[in-house]
N, C-alpha and C positions, 0 to 999 in steps of 0.2 A: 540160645539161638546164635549161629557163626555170623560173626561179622561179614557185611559185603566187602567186597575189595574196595569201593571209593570209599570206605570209611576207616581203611585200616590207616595206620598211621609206618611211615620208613621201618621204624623197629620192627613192629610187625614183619612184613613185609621179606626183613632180611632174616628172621628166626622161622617163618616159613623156609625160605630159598635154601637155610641149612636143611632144615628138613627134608627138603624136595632135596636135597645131594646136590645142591647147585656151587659151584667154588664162586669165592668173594670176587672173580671177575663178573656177573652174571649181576652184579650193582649195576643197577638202569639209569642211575643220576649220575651229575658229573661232578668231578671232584670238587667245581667251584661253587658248587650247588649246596645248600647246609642239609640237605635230605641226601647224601652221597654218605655224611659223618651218620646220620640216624639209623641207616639202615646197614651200612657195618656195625657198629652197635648194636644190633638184633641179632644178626649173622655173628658175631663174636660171641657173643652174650650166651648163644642158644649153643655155640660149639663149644664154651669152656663147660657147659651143663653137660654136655655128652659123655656121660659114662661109657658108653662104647667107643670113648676116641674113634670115633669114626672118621675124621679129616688126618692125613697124613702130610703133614707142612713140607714135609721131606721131596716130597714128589707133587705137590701142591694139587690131592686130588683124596676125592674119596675111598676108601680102602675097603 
């Protein structure tokens, strides 16, 4: 059963948003926030797993 959204937790959250092709601007918290650091940690996490390199750092977008 998919978790609801009020139960996901930041990481979550940010390994969705890679998925959904969103770039690490598209973080909803603010950087003095500690759910800012969790949910890059999701979004990174999910992007170094990506065998299809699908994020280009170069042009900081999905390719």
């Amino acid at each position: 059963m998919p978790m609801e959204d009020e139960e996901l937790l930041p990481a979550d959250e940010g390994r969705i948003a890679y998925q959904r092709r969103q770039t690490p601007d598209a973080n909803p918290y603010r950087e003095s926030d500690w759910r800012h650091d969790e949910w890059w940690f999701g979004w990174k996490t999910e992007e170094e797993c990506d065998q299809d390199d699908a994020y280009d750092w170069s042009t900081d977008s999905f390719k």
